[in-house]
Every structure is written in structure tokens, then in C-alpha cells.
MOPAC internal coordinates of N, CA, C and O (Angstrom, degrees):
PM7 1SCF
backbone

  N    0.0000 0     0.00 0     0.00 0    0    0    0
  C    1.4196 1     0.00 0     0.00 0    1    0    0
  C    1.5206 1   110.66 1     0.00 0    2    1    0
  O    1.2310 1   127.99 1   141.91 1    3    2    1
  N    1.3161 1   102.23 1   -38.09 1    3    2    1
  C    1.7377 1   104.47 1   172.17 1    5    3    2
  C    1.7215 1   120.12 1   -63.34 1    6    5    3
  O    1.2310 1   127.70 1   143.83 1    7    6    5
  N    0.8381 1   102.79 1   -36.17 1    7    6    5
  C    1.3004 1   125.93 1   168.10 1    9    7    6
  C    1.4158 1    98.67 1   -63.52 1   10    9    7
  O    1.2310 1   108.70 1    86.99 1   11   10    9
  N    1.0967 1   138.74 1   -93.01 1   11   10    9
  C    1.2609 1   130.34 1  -178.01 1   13   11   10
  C    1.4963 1   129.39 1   -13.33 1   14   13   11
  O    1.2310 1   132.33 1   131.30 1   15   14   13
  N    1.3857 1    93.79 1   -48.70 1   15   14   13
  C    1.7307 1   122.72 1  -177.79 1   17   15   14
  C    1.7157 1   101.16 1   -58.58 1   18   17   15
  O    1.2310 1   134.62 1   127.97 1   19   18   17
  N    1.1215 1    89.33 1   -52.03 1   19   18   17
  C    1.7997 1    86.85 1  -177.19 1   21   19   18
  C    1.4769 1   110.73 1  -109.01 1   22   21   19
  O    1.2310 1   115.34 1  -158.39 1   23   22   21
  N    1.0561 1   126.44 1    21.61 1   23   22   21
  C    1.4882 1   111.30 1   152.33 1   25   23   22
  C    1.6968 1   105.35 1   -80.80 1   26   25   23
  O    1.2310 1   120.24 1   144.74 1   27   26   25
  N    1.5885 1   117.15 1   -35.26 1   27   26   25
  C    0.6276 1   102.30 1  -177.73 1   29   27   26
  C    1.9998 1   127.62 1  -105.08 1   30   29   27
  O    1.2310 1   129.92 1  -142.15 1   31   30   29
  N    1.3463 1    98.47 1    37.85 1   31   30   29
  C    1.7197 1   122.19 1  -173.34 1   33   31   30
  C    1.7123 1    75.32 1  -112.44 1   34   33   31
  O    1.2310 1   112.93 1   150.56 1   35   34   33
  N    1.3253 1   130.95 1   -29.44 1   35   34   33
  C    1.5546 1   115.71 1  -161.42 1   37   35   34
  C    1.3415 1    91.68 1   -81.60 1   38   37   35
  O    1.2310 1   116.97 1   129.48 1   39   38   37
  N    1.3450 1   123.36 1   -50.52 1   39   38   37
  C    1.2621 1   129.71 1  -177.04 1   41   39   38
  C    1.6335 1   144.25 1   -54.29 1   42   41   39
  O    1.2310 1   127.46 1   156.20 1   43   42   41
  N    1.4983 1   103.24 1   -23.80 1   43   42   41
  C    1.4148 1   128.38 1   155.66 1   45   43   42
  C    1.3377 1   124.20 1   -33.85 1   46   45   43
  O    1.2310 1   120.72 1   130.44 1   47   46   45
  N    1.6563 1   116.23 1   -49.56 1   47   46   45
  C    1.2941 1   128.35 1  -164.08 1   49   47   46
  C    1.8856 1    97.58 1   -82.01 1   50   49   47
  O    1.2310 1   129.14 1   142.93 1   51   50   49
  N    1.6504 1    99.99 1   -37.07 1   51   50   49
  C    1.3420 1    82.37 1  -166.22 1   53   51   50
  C    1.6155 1   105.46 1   -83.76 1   54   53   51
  O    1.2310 1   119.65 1   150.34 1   55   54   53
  N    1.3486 1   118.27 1   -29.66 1   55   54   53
  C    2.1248 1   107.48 1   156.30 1   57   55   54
  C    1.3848 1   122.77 1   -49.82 1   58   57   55
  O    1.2310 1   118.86 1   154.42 1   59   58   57
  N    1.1752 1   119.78 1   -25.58 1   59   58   57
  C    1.2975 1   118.33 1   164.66 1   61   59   58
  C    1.5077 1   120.52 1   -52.40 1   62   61   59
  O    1.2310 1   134.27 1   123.64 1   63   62   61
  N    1.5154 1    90.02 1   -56.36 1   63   62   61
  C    1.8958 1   111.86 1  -165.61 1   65   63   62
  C    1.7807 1    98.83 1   -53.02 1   66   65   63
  O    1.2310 1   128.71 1   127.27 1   67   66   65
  N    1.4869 1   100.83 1   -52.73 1   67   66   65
  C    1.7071 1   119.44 1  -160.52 1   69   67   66
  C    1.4113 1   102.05 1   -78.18 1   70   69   67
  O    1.2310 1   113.44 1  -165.93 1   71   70   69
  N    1.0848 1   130.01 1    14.07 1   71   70   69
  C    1.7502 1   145.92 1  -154.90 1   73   71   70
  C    1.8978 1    93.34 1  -124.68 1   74   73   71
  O    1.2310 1   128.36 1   111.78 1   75   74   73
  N    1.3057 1   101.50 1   -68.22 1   75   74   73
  C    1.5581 1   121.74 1  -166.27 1   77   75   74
  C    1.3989 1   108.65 1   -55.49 1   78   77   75
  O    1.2310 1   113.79 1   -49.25 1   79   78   77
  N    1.3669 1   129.36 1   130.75 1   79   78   77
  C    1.3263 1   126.15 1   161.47 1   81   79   78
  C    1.6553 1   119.69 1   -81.08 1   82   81   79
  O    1.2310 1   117.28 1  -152.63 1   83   82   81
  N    1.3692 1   122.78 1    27.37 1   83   82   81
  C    1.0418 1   115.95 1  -178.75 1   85   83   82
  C    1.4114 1   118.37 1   -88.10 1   86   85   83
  O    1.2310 1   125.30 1   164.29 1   87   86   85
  N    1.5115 1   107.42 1   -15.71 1   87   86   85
  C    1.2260 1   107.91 1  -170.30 1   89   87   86
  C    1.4922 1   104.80 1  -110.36 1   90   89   87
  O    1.2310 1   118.32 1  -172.06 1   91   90   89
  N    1.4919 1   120.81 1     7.94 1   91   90   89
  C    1.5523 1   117.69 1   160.97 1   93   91   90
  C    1.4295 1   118.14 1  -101.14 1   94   93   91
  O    1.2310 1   118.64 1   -26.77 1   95   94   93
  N    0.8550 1   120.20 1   153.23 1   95   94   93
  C    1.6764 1   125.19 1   142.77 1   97   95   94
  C    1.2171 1   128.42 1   -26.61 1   98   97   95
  O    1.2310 1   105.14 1   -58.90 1   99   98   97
  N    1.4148 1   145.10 1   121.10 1   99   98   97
  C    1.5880 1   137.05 1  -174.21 1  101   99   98
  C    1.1831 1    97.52 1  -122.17 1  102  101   99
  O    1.2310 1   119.08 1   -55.47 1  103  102  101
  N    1.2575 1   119.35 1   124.53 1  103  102  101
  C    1.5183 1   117.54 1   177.37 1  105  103  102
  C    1.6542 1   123.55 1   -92.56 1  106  105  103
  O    1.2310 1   119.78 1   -36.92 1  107  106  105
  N    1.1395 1   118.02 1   143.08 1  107  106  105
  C    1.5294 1   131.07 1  -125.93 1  109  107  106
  C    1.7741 1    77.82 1  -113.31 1  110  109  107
  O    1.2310 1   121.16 1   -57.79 1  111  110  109
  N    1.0458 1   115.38 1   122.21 1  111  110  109
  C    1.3350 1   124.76 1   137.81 1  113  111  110
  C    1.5594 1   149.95 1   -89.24 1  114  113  111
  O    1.2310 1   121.48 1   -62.30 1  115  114  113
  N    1.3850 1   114.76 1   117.70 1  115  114  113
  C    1.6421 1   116.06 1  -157.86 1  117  115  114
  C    1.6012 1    94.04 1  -126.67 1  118  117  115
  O    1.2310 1   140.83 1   -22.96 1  119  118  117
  N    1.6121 1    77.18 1   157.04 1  119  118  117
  C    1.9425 1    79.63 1  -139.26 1  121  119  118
  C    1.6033 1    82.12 1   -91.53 1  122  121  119
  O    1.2310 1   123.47 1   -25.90 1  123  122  121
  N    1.3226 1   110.95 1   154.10 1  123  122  121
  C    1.5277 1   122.12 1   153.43 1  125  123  122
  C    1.3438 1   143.54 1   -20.12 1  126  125  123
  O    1.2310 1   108.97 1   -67.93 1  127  126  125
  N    1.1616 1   138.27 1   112.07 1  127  126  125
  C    1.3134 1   127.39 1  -170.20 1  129  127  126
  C    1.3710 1    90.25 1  -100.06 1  130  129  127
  O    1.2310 1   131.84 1   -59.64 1  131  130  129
  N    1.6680 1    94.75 1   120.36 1  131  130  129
  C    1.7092 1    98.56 1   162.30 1  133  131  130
  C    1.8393 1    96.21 1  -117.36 1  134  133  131
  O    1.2310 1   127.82 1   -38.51 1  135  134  133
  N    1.7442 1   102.55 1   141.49 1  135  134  133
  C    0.9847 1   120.29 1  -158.97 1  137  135  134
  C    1.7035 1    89.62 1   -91.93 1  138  137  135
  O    1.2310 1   130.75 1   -35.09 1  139  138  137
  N    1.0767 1    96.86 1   144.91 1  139  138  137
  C    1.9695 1   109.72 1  -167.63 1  141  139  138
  C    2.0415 1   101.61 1  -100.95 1  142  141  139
  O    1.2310 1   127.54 1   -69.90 1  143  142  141
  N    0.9035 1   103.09 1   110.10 1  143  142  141
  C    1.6927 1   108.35 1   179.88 1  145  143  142
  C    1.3264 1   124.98 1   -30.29 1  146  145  143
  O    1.2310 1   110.23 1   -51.92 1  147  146  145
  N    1.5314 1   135.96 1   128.08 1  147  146  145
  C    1.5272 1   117.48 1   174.68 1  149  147  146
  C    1.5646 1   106.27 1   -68.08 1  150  149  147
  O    1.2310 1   113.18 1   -61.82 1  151  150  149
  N    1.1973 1   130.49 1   118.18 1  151  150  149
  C    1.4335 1   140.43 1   162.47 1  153  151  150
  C    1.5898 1    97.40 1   -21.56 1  154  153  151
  O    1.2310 1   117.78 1   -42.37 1  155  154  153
  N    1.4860 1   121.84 1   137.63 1  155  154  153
  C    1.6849 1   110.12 1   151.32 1  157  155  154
  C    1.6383 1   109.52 1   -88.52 1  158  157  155
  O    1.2310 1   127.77 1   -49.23 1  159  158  157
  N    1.8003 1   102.66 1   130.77 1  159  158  157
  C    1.5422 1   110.03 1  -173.08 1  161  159  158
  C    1.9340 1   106.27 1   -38.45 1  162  161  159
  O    1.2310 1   114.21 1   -55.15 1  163  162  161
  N    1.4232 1   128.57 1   124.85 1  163  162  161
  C    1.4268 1   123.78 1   156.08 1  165  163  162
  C    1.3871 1   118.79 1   -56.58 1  166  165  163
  O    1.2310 1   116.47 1   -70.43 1  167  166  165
  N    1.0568 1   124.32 1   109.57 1  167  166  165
  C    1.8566 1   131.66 1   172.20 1  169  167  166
  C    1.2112 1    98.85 1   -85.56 1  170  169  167
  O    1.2310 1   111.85 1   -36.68 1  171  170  169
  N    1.1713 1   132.96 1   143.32 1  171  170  169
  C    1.2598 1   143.81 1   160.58 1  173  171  170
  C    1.5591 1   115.78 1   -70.50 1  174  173  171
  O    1.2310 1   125.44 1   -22.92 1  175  174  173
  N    1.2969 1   107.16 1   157.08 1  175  174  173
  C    1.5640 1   114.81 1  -179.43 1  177  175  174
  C    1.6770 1   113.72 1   -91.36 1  178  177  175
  O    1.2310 1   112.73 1   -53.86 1  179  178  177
  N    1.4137 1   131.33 1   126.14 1  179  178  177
  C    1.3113 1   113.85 1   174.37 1  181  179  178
  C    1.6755 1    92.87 1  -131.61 1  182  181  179
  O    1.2310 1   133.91 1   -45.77 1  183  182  181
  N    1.4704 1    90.70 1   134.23 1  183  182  181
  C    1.4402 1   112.39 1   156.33 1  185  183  182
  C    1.2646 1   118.02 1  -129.02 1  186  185  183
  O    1.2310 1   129.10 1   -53.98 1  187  186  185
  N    1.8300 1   100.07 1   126.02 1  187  186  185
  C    1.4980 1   104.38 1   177.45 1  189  187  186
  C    1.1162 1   122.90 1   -54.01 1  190  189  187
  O    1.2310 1   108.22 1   -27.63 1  191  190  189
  N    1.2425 1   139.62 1   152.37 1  191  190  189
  C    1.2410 1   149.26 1   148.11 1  193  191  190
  C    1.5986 1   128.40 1  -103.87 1  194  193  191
  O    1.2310 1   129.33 1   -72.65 1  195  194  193
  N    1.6644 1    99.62 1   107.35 1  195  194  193
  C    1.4997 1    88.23 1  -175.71 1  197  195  194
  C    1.7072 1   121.29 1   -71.61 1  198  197  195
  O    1.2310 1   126.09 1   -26.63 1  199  198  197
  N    1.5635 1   105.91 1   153.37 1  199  198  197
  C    0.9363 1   100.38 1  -169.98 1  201  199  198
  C    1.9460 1   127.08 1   -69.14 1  202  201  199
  O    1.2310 1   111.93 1    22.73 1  203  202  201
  N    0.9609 1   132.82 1  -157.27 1  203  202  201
  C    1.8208 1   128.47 1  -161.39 1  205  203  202
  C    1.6431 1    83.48 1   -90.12 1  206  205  203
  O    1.2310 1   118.02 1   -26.17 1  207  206  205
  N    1.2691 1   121.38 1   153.83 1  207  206  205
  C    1.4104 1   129.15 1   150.92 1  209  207  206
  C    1.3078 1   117.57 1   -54.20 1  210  209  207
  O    1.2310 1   118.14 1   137.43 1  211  210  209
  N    1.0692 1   121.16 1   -42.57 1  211  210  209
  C    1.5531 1   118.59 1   170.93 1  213  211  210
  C    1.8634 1   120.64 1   -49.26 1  214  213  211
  O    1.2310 1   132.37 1   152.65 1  215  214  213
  N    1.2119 1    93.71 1   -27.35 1  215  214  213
  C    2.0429 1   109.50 1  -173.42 1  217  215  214
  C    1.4015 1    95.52 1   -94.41 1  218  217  215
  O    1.2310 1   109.43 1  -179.22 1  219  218  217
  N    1.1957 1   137.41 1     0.78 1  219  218  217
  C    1.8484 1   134.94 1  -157.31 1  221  219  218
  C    1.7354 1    88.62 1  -107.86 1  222  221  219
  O    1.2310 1   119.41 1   -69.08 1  223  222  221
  N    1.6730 1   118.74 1   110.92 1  223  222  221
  C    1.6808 1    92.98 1   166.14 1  225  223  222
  C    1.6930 1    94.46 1   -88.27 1  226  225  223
  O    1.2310 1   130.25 1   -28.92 1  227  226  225
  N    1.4533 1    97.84 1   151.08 1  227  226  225
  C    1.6784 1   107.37 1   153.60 1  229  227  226
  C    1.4370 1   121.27 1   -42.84 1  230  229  227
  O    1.2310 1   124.19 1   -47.92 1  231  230  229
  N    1.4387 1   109.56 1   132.08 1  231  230  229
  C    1.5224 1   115.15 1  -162.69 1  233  231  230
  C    1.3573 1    71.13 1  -106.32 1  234  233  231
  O    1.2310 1   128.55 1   -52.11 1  235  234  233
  N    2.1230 1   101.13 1   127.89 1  235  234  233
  C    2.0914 1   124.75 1   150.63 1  237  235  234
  C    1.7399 1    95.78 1   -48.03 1  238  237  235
  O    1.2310 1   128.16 1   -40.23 1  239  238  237
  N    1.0920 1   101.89 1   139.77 1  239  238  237
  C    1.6166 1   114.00 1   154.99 1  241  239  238
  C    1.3017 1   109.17 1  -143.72 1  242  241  239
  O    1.2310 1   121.25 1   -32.61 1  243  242  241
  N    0.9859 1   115.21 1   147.39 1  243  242  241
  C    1.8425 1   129.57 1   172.35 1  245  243  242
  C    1.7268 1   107.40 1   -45.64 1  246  245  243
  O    1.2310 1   116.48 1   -70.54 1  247  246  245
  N    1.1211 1   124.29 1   109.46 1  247  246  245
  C    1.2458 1   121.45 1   164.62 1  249  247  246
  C    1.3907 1   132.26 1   -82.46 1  250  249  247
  O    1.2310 1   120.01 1    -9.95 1  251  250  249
  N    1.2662 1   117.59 1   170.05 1  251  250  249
  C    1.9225 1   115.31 1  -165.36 1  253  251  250
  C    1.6944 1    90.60 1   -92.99 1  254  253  251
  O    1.2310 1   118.61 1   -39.58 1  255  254  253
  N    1.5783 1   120.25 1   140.42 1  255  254  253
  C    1.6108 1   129.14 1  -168.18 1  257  255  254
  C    2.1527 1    94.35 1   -60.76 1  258  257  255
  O    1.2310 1   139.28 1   -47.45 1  259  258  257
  N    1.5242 1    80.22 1   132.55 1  259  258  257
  C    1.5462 1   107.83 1  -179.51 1  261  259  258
  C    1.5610 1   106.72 1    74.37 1  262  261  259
  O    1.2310 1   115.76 1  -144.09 1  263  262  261
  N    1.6901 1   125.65 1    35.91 1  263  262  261
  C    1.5559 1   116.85 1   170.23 1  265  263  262
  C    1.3771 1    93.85 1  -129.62 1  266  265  263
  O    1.2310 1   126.61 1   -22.13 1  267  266  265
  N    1.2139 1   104.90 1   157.87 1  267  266  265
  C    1.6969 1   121.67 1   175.60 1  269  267  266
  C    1.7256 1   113.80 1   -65.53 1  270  269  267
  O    1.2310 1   118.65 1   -21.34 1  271  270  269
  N    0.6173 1   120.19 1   158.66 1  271  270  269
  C    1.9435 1   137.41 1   153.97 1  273  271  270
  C    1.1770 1   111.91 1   -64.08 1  274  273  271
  O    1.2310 1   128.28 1   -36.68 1  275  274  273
  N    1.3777 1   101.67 1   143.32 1  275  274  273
  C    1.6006 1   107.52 1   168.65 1  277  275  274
  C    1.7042 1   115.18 1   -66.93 1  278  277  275
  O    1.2310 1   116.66 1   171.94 1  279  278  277
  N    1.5910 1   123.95 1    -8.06 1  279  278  277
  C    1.0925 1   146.83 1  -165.34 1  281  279  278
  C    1.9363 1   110.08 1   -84.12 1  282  281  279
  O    1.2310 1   130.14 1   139.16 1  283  282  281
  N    1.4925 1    98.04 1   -40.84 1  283  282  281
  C    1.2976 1    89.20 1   177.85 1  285  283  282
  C    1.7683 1   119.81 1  -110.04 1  286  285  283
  O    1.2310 1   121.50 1  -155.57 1  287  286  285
  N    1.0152 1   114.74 1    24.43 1  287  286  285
  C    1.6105 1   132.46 1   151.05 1  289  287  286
  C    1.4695 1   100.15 1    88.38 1  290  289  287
  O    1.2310 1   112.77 1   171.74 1  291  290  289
  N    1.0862 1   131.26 1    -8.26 1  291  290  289
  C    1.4953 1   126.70 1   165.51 1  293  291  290
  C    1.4545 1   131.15 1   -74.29 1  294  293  291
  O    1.2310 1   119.47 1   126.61 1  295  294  293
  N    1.1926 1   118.61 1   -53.39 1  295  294  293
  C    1.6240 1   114.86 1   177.81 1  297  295  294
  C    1.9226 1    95.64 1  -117.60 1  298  297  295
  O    1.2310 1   128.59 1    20.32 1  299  298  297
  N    1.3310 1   101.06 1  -159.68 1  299  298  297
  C    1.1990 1   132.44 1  -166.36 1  301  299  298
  C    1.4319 1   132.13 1  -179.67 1  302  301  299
  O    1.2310 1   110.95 1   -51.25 1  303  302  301
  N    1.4311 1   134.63 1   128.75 1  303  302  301
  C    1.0281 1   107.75 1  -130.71 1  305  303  302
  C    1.8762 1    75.03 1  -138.23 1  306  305  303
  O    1.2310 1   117.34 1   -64.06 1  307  306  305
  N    1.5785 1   122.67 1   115.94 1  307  306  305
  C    1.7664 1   111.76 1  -167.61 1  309  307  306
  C    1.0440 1   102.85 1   -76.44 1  310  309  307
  O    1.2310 1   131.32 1   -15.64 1  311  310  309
  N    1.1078 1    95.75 1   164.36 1  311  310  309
  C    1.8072 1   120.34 1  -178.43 1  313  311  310
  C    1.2020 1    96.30 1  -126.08 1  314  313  311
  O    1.2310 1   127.35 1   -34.27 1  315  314  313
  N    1.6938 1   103.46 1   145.73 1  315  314  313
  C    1.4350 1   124.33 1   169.61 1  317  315  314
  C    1.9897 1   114.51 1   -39.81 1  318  317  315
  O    1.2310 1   120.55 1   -70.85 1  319  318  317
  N    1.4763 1   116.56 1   109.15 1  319  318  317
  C    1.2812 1   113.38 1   160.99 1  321  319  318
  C    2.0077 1    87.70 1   109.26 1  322  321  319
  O    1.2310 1   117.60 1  -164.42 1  323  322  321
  N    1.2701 1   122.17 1    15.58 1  323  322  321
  C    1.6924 1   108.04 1  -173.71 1  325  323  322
  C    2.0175 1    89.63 1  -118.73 1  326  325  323
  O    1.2310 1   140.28 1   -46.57 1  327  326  325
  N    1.1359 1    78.25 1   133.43 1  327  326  325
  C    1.5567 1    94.77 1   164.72 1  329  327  326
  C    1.3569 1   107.44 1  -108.17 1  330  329  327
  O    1.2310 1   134.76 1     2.35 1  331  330  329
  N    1.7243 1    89.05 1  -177.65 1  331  330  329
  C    1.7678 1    99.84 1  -162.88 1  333  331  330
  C    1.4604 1   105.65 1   -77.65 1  334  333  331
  O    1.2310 1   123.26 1   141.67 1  335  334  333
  N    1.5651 1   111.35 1   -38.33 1  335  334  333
  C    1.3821 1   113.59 1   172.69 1  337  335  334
  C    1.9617 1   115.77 1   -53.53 1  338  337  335
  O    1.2310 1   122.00 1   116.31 1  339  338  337
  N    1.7591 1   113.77 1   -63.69 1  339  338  337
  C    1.3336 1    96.12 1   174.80 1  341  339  338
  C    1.3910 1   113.48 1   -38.73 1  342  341  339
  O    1.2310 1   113.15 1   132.70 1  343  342  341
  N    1.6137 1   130.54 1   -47.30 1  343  342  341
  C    1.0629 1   112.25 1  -140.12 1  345  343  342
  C    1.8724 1   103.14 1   -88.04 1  346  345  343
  O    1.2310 1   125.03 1   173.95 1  347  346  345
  N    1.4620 1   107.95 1    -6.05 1  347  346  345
  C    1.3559 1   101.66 1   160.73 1  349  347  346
  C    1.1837 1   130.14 1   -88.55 1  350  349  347
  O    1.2310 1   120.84 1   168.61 1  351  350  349
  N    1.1953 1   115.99 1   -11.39 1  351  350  349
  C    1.4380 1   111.72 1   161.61 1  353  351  350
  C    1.8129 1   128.04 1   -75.83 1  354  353  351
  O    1.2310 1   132.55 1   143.69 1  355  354  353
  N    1.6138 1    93.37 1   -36.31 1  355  354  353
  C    1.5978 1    93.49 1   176.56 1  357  355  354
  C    1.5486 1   105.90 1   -76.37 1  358  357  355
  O    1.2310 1   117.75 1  -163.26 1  359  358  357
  N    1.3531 1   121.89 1    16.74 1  359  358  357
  C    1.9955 1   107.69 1   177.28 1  361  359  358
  C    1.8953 1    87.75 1  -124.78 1  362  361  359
  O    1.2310 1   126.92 1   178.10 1  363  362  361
  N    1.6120 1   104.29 1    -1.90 1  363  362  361
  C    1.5937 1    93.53 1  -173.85 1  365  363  362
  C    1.8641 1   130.27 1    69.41 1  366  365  363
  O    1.2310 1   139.67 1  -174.66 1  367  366  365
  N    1.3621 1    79.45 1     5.34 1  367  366  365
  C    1.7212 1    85.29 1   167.97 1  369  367  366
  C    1.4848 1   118.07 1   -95.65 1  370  369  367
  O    1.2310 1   114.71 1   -19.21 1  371  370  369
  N    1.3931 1   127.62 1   160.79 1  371  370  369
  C    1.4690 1   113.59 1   156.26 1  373  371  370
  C    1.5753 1   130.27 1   -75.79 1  374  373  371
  O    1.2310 1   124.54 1   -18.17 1  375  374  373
  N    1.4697 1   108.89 1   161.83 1  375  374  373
  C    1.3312 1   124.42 1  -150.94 1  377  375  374
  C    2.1671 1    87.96 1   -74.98 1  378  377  375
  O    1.2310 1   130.42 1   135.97 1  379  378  377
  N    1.1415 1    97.51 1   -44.03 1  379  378  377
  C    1.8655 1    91.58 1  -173.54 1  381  379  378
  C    1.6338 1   106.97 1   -61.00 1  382  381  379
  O    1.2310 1   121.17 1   140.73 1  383  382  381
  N    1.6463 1   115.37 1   -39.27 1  383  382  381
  C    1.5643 1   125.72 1   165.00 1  385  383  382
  C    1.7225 1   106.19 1   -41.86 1  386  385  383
  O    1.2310 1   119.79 1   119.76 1  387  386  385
  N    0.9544 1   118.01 1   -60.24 1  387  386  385
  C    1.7201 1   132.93 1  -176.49 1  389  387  386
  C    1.4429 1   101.45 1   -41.31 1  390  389  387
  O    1.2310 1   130.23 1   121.66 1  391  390  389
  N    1.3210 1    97.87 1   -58.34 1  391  390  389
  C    1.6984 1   107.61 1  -148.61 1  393  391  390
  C    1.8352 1    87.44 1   -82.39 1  394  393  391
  O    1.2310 1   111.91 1   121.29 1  395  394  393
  N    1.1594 1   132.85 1   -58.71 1  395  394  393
  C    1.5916 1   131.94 1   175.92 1  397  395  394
  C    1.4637 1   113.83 1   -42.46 1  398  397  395
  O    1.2310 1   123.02 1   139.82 1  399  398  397
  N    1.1093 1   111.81 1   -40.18 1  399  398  397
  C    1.9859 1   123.02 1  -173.97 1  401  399  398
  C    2.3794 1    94.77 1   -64.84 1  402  401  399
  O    1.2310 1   131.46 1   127.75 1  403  402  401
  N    1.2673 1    95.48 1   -52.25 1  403  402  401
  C    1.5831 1   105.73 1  -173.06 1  405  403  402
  C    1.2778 1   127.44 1   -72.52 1  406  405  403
  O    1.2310 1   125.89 1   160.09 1  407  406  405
  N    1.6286 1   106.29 1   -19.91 1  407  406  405
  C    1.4606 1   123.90 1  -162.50 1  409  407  406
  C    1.4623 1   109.37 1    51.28 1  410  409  407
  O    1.2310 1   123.92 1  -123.91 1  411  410  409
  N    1.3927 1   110.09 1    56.09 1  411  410  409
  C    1.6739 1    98.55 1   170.18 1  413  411  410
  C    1.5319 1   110.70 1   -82.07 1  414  413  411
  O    1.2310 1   123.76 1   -31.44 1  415  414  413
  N    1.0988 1   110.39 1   148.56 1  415  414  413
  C    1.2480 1   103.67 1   157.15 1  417  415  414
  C    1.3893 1   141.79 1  -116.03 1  418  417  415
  O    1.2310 1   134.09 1   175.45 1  419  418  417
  N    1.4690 1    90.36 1    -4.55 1  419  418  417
  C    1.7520 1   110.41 1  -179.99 1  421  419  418
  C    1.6988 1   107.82 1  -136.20 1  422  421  419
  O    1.2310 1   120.14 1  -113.93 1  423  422  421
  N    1.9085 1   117.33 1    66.07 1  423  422  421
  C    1.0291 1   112.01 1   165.87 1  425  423  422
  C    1.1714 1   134.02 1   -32.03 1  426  425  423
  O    1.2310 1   103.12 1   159.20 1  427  426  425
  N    1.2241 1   148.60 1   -20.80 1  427  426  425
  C    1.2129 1   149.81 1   116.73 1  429  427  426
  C    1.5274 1   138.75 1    14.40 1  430  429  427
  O    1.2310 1   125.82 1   103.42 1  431  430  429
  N    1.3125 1   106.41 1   -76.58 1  431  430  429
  C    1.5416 1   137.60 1   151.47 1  433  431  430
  C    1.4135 1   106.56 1   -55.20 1  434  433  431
  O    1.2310 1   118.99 1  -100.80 1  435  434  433
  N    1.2463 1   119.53 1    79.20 1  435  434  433
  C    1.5321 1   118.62 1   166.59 1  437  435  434
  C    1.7191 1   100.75 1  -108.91 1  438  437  435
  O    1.2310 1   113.88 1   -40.74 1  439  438  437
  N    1.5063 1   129.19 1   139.26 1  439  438  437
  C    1.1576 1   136.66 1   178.21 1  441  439  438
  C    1.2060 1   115.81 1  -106.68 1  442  441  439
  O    1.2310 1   102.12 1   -57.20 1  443  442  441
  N    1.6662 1   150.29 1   122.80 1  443  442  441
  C    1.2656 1   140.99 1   146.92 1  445  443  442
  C    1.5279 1   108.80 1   -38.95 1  446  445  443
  O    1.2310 1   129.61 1   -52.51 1  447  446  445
  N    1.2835 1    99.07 1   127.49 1  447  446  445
  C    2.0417 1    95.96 1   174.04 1  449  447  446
  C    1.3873 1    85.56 1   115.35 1  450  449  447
  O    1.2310 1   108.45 1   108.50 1  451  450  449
  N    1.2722 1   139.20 1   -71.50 1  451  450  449
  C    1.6975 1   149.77 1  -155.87 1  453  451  450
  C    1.8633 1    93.17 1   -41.07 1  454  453  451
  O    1.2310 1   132.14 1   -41.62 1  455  454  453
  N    1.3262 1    94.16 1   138.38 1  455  454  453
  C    1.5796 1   106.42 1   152.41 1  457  455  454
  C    0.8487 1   147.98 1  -128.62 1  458  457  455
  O    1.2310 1   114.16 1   -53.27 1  459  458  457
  N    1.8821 1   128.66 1   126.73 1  459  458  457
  C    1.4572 1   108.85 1  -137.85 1  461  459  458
  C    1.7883 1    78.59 1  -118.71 1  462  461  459
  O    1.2310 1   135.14 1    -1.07 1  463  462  461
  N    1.2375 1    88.32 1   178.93 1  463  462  461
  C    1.5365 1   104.28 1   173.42 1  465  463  462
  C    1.3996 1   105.79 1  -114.62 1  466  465  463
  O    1.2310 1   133.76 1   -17.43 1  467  466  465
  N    1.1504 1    91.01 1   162.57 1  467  466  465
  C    1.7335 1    94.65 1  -165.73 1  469  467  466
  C    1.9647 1    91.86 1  -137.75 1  470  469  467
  O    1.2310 1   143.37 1   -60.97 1  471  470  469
  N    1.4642 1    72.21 1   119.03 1  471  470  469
  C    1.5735 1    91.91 1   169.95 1  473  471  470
  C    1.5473 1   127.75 1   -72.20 1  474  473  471
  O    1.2310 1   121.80 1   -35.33 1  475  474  473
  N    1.6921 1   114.16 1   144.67 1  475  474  473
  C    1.3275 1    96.11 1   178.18 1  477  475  474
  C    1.4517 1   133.25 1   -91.15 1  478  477  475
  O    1.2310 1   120.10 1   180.00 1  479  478  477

């Protein structure tokens, strides 16, 4: 029984030892590098805004022999790339005024060379 007693009083120290992490290695955990996104730069949005009809002067253009200038407020004489809408805004009239003053009937059909009258 004495024996017993101290085999197992001998034995204590070494459950202790085999118990303790002092005498192992502890393995170290390091945390993840998660890589954080480059932002894409924000550009801003621009939309022109044309300016008021009132701020637009009438652009002179060469007229067809025996038609007015765009200068003296009666006719108008289109230019390659002008619709009926630009061209009612740069005399400041409306586009249904335009089209009623000309008798168009197929705004659409706009011609370089054509001369419209321009209502007041």
C-alpha cells in the first residue's frame, strides 16, 4: 500500500509535466491578410446645358439668291446638319410656330438650301 502511495506521489510530477504546455510548442495563429480593393477613381457626370434662347445670337449664313438672312428675322436659309428644332430655338420661336409659318408637313424632311420663314 505504501508503495502504491508513492508510485503514485512519483507520478504526479510527471501528469503535471505531460498536462503543462510549457514544455510544447503552441502554435501561433496570424490572422489573414485580406487585400482591401483599389476604389475605381469617381468621375463626375457632365451634361451640357444649352444655353436660354434669349443668350443664342442668330448665326449670318449665306443665303440662296432672292432669300433673306438669318440676320434680319424673316427667312432662313438650312445648313447642312440643322434641324427644325435647333433652328427654333436659335430664332427663339416654337418648333409647332416653325412648322405652321412653313407648312411643313413632314418635319423630318429638312433640306440644306430650303428656306423657311421664321415667324415672329
Amino acid at each position: 500500500m505504501v508503495r502504491r502511495v508513492l508510485l503514485l506521489l512519483a507520478m504526479v510530477p510527471l501528469l503535471v509535466a505531460a498536462c503543462s504546455p510549457l514544455g510544447r510548442a503552441t502554435p501561433t495563429v496570424t490572422p489573414a491578410v485580406v487585400p482591401t480593393p483599389t476604389p475605381f477613381p469617381v468621375l463626375p457626370i457632365v451634361t451640357p446645358t444649352p444655353p436660354p434662347p434669349s443668350l443664342v445670337p442668330p448665326t449670318p449664313t449665306p443665303s440662296a439668291p432672292g432669300a433673306g438672312t438669318a440676320t434680319d428675322g424673316n427667312t432662313y436659309v438650312v445648313q447642312p446638319g440643322d434641324t427644325l428644332y435647333s433652328i427654333a430655338v436659335r430664332f427663339g420661336v416654337s418648333l409647332e410656330a416653325l412648322i405652321e409659318a412653313n407648312g411643313i408637313e413632314d418635319p423630318n424632311r429638312l433640306q440644306a438650301g430650303q428656306v423657311l420663314v421664321i415667324p415672329r
